[in-house]
N, C-alpha and C positions, 0 to 999 in steps of 0.2 A: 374212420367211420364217418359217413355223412348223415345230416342226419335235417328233417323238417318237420312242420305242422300240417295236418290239413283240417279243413275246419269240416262235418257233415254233418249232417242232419241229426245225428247222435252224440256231437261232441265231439271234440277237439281230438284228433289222434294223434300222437307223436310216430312218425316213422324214419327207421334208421336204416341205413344200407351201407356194405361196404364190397370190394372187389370182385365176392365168392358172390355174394347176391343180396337177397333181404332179407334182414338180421328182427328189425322188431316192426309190429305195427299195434303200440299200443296208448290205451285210453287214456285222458288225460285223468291223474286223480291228484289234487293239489293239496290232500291232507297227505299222501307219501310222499310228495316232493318229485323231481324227474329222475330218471335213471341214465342220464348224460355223461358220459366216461370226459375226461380229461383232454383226452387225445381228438373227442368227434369236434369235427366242422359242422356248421347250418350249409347248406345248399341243396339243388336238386338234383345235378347232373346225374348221381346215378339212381336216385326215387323218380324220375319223369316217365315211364312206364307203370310205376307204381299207381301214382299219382292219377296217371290216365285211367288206368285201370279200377281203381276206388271210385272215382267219379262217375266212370260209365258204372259200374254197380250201384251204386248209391240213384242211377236215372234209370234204372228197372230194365239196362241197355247188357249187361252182361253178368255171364251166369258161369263160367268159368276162369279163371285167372289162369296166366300163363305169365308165370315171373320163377327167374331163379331163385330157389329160397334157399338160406344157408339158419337156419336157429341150432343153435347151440343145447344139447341137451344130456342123457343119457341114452342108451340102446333102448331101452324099455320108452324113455319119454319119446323118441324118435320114431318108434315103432305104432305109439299110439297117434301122433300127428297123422304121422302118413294113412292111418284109417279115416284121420280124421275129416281129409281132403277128400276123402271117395265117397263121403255120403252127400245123396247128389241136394243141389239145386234145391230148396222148397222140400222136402225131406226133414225127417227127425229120424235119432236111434236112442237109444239108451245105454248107460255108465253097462249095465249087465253085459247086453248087446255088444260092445264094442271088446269089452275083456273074454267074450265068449270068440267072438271075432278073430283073438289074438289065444285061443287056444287055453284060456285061463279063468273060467269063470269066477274064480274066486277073487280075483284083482281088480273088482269091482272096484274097490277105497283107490287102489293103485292108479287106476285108469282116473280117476275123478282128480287125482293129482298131478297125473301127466297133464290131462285137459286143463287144468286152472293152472298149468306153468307153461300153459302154449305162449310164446312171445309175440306171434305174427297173426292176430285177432282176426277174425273176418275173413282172412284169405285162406288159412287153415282154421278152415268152421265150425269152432269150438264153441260156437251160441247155436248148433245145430245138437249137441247131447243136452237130453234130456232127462228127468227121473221115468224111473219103471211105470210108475201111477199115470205119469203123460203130463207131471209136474215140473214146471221149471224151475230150475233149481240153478246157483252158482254162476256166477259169470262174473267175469272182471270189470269188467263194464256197467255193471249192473242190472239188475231184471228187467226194468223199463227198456232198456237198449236193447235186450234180448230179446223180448217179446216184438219190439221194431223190427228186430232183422227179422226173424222168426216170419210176422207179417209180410213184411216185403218181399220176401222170398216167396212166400202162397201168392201175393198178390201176380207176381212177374214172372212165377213159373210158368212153361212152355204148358199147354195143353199136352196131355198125351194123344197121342197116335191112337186113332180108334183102326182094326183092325176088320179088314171086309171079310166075309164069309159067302 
């Protein structure tokens, strides 16, 4: 596993990548300590897409990622990630919303589990669920950082397509 820093506008992120694709992209929080296996190397060679790509997001320059991602999870956690990339760009949904999504509206708690055990932050936009109320709630990152992305995302959202008649 390889693994770096990058520094943004929200704080320090650790991201780790290994041959399948990319493994974590997460916040730095220095009361848990890092989650650094044994085996990972520092370098970029296989984060420099990564890397590229946070930064043009981070300059209000791109709104879609296209990286291979490999996180490590359960069927049910992997199920909820993969909802979690499709809600778009400058967008919110809700914990409800999302377990309705996957055919289960009562896995409300469950969905808010999967989301707060996303490993790959940002790219899989897990600071895009919200509570029911239109409350922010959870993030690993923390609230502040989530109401930044939250922002950012409104701010550099595409205009919609008005529609001639």
């Amino acid at each position: 596993m390889e693994y770096d820093y990058l520094e943004t506008p929200i704080g320090r992120l650790l991201l780790a990548a290994d041959e399948r694709g990319l493994r974590y992209v997460e916040f730095e929080r220095r009361d848990q300590g890092e989650c650094i296996g044994p085996d990972w190397r520092r370098g970029r060679a296989r984060l420099g897409a990564v890397v590229e790509q946070l930064e043009a997001y981070f300059a209000g320059e791109l709104h879609l990622f296209d990286l291979p991602l490999a996180a490590e999870g359960t069927d049910f956690r992997k199920n909820v990630w993969d909802e979690l990339v499709q809600i778009p760009y400058g967008d919110t949904t809700s914990y409800i919303a999302l377990a309705r999504r996957l055919g289960n509206p009562n896995a409300m708690r469950a969905v808010g589990a999967a989301n707060g055990a996303n490993p790959i932050a940002i790219i899989v936009p897990c600071h895009r669920v919200i509570g029911h109320d239109g409350q922010l709630v959870g993030f690993g990152g923390g609230l502040p950082a989530k109401r930044w992305l939250l922002a950012h995302e409104r701010h550099h959202a595409p205009a919609p397509l008005l529609e001639l008649s």
